[in-house]
C-alpha positions as CSV (number, residue, x, y, z in Angstrom):
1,X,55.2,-19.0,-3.9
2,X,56.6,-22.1,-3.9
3,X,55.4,-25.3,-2.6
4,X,56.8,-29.2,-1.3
5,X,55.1,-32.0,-0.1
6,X,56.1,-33.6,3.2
7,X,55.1,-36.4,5.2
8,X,56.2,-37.4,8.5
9,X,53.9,-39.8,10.7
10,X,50.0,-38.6,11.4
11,X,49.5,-35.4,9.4
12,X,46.9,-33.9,12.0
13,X,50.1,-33.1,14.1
14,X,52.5,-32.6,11.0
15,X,49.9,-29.9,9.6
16,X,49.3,-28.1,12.3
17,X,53.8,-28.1,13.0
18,X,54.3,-26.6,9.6
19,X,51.9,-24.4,9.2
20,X,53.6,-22.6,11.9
21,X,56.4,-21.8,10.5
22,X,57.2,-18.2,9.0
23,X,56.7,-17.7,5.4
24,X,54.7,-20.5,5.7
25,X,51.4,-19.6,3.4
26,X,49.5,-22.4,3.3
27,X,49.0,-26.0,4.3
28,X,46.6,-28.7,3.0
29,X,46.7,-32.4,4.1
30,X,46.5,-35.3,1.5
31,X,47.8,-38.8,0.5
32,X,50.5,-39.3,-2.0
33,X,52.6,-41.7,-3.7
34,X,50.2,-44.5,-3.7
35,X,48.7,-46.9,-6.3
36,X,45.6,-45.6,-6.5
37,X,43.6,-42.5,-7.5
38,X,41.2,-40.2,-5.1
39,X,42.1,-43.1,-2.4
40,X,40.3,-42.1,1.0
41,X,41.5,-42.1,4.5
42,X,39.7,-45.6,4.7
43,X,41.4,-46.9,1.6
44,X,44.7,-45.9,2.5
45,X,44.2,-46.7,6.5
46,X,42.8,-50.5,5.1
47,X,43.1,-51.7,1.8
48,X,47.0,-51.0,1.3
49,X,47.0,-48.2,-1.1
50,X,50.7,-47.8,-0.4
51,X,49.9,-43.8,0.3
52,X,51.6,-41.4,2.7
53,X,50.0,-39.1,5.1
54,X,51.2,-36.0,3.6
55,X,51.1,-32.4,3.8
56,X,51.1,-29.8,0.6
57,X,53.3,-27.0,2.3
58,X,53.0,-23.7,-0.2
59,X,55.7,-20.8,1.2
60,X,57.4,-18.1,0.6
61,X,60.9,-18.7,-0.8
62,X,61.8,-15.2,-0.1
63,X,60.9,-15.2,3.2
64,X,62.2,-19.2,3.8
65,X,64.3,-21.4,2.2
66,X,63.8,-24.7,1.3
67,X,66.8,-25.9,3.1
68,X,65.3,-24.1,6.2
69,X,62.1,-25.4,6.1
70,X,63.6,-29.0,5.4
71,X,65.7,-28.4,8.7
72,X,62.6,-27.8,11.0
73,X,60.6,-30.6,9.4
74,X,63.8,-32.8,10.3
75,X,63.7,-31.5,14.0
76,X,59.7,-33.2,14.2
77,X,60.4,-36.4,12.7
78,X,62.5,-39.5,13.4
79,X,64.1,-39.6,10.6
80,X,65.5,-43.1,10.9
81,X,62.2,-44.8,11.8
82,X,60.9,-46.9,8.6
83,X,57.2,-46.6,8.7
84,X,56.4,-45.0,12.1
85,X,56.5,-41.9,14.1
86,X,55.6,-41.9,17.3
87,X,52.9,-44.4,18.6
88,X,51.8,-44.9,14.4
89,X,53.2,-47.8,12.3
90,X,52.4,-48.4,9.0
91,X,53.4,-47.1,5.6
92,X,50.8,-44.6,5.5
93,X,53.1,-43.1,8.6
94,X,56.6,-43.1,6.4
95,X,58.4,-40.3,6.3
96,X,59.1,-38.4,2.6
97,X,60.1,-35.7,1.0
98,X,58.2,-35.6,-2.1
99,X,58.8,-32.6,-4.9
100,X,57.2,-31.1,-8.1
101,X,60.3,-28.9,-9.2
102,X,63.5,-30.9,-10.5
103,X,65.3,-27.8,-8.8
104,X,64.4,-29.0,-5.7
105,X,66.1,-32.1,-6.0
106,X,70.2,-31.0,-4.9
107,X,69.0,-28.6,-2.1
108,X,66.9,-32.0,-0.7
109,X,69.4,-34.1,-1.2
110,X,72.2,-31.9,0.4
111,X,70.0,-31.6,3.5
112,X,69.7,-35.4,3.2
113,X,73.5,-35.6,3.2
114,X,74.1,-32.9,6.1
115,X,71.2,-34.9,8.4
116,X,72.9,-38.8,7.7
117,X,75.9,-37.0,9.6
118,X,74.8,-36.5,12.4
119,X,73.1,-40.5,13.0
120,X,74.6,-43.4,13.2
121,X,71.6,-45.5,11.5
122,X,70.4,-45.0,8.0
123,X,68.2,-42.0,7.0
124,X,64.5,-43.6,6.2
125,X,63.2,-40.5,4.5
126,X,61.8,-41.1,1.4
127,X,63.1,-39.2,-1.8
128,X,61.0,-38.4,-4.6
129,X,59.2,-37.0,-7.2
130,X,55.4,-36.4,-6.4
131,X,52.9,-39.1,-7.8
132,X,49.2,-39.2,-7.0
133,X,48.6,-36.5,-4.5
134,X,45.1,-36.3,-3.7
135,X,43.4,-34.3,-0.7
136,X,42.6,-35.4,2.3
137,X,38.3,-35.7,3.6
138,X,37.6,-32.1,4.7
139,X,37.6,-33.1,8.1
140,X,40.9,-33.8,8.1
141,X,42.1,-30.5,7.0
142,X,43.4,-28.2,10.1
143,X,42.4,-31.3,12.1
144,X,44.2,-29.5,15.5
145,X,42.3,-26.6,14.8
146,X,39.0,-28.0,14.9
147,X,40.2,-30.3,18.1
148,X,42.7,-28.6,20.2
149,X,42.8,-31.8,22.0
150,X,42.8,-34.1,19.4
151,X,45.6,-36.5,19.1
152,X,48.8,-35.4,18.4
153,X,52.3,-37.3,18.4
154,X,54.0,-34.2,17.9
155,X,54.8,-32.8,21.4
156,X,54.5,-29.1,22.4
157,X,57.8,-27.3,22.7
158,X,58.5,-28.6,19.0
159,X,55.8,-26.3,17.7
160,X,56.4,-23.4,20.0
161,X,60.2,-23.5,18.7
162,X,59.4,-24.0,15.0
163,X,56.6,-21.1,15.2
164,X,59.8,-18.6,16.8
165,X,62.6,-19.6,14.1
166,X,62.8,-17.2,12.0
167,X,66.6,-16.8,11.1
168,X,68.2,-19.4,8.9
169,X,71.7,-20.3,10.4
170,X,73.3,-21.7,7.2
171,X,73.4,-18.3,5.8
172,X,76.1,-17.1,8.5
173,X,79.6,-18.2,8.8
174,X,82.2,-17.6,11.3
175,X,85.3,-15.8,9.9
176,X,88.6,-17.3,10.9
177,X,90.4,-16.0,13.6
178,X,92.8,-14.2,11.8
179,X,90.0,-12.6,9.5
180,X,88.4,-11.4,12.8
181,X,91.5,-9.6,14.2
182,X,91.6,-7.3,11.0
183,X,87.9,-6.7,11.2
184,X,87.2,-6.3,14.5
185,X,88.8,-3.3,16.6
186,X,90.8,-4.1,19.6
187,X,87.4,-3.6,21.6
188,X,85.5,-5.5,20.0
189,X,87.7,-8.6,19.9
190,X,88.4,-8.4,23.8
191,X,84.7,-8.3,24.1
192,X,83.4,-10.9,21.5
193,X,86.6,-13.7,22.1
194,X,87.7,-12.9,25.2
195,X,84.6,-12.4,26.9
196,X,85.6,-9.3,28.4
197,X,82.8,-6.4,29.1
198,X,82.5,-2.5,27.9
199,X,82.2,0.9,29.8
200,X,78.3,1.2,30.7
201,X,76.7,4.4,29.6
202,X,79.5,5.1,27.2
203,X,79.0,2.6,24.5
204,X,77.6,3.2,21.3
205,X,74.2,1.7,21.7
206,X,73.1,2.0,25.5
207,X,70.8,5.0,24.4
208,X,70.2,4.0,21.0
209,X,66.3,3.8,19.9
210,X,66.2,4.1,16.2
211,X,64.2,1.4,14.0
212,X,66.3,-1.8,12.9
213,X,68.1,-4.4,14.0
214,X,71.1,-5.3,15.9
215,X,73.5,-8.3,14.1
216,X,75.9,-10.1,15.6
217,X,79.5,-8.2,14.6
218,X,81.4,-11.2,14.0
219,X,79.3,-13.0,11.0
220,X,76.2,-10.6,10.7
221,X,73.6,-13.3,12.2
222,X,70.4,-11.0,12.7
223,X,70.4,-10.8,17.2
224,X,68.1,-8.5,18.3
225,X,65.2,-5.9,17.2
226,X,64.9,-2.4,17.9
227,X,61.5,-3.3,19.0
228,X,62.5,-5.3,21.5
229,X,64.9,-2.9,23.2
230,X,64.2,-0.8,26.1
231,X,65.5,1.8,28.6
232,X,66.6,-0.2,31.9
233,X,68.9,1.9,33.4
234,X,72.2,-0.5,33.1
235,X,74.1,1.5,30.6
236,X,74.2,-1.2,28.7
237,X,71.9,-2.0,25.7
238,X,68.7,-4.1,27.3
239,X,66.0,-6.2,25.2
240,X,63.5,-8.2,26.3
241,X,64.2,-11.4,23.7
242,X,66.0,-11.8,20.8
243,X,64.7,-11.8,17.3
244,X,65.0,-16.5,17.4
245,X,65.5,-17.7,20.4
246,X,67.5,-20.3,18.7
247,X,70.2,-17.5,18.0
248,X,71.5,-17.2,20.9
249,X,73.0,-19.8,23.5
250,X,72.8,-19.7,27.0
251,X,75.9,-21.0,29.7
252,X,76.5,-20.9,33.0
253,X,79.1,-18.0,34.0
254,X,80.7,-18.2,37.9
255,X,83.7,-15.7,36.8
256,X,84.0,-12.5,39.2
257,X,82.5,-14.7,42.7
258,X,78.8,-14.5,40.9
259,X,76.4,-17.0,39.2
260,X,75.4,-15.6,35.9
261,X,73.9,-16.7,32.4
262,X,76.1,-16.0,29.7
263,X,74.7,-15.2,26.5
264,X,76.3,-16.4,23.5
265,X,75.4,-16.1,19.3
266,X,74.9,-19.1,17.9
267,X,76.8,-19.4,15.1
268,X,80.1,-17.0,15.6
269,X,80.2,-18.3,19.4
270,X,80.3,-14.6,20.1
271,X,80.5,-13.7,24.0
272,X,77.4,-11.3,23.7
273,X,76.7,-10.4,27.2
274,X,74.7,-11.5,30.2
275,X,70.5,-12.3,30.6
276,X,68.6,-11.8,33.7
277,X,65.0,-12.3,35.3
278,X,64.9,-8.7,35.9
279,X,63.0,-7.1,32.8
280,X,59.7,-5.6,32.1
281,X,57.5,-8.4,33.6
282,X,55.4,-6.9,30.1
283,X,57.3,-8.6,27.8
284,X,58.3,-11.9,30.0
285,X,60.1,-11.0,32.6
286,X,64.3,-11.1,30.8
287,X,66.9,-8.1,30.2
288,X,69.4,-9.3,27.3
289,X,72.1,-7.4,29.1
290,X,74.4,-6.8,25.6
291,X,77.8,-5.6,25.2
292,X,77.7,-2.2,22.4
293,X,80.8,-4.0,20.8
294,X,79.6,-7.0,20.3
295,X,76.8,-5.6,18.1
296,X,76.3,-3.8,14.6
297,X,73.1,-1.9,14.2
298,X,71.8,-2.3,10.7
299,X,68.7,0.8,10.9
300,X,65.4,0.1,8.9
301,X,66.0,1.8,5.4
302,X,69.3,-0.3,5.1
303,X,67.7,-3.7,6.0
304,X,66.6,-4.6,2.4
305,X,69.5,-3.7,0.8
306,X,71.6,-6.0,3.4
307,X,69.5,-8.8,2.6
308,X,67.8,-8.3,5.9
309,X,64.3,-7.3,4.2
310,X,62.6,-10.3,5.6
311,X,62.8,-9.2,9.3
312,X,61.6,-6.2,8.4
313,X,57.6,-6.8,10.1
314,X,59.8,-7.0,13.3
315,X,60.6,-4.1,13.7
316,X,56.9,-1.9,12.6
């Protein structure tokens, strides 16, 4: 277990964000960095305690990263807004990244580094070492819970995507293109960067139903479960979602007179296949539509030892 304290604007909706996540373990809401001790939410709302809204985060670091969970506390904030977030100003509504472990400190600041490049104004996020944490009044803790329409600045679709990431895109590089054309067969290359499509029903994994996952064949990026593939009929492998629906990307194809949705992998660029609204109605209504060669089945009793152990609970 391992554990970081963030704050980012009202921690009703903050809380209630994180505690979302996967590996996620716990969450408790408090007030930190201030001048005072055992302030309360009076003290720190009024009499200028100098505290944060802040939320104790414990998680598994074996299940998620740091540098993960930094990235999908970035994607809820504004991180270049001094002292509000939404409709809160105020100090109390600062955004910070405060740590107990001095080993922390480089992964924090290289996600710090990595986020300033991609605004043009100054990150606000506060840096630092924990100092006078103290919790929150009970009714404050798993405020949203308690309220489901309380107030919230946080809006919908950031929790829904943050509860659904799963797979940690930092981990996954895409080989050069030269790399690629000595590991990739001729197939496989036509199909992944040239976005040509396989024989159906003569692939490798049209009929294919054993446990584990399916990775993406250019960089290993975890695509697709075995529990979330089924029989439809195509000849060509068919699954109802992928395992994040961040790891794939969607595009508009018009090639061959028809309007389709390309499906893409998100971090080798990998053509993939096709999706349509023509699935099991069951499981949402989609058919991934997925080229064998694009693909490299990793089965269950391999998944651990390919540093894949974490997905494992998908696939039971």
């Amino acid at each position: 277990m391992s554990v970081i304290y963030l704050a980012g604007g009202c921690f009703w909706g903050m809380e209630k964000y994180l505690s979302g996540i996967h590996g996620v373990l716990s969450t408790q809401v408090g007030f930190a960095n201030g001048s005072t001790l055992r302030p309360t939410y009076e003290d720190v709302c009024r009499r200028g305690t100098g505290h944060a809204e802040t939320v104790m985060v414990e998680y598994d670091s074996s299940v998620l990263s740091l540098q993960f969970l930094l990235n999908l506390y970035f994607e809820a904030i504004d991180p270049t807004a001094l002292n509000r977030q939404g409709g809160d100003c105020g100090t109390q509504y600062r955004t910070g990244i405060y740590y107990t472990d001095d080993a922390d400190v480089p992964v924090i600041e290289n996600a710090i580094r990595d986020l300033q490049e991609k605004y043009d104004r100054p990150i606000a996020v506060e840096v630092t070492s924990l100092r006078n944490y103290f919790p929150a009044e009970e009714y404050h803790q798993k405020y949203l819970d308690k309220n489901p329409n309380g107030y919230c600045h946080i809006g919908r679709t950031a929790f829904e995507r943050a509860s659904q990431a799963i797979i940690n895109p930092s981990k996954y590089t895409k080989p050069e293109p030269e790399v690629l054309k000595g590991r990739l067969n001729d197939l496989q290359y036509h199909v992944t960067q040239e976005g040509a499509t396989e024989t159906p029903f003569t692939n490798d994994y049209w009929n294919h139903f054993a446990k584990g996952i399916y990775v993406d064949i250019t960089t290993g990026e975890p695509l697709f479960a075995s529990s979330d593939k089924f029989e439809s009929g195509c000849g060509w492998p068919s699954f109802s979602r992928p395992i994040d629906p961040d790891v794939v990307r969607e595009k508009t194809d018009l090639s061959h007179d028809m309007k389709r949705t390309e499906v893409r992998s998100r971090t080798g660029g990998a053509h993939l296949g096709h999706v349509f609204d023509d699935g099991p109605e069951k499981t949402g209504g989609q058919r991934y539509c997925i080229n064998s060669a694009a693909l490299r089945f990793v089965p269950a009793d391999k998944m651990r030892d390919e540093g894949y152990g974490y997905l494992f609970d998908m696939i039971k």
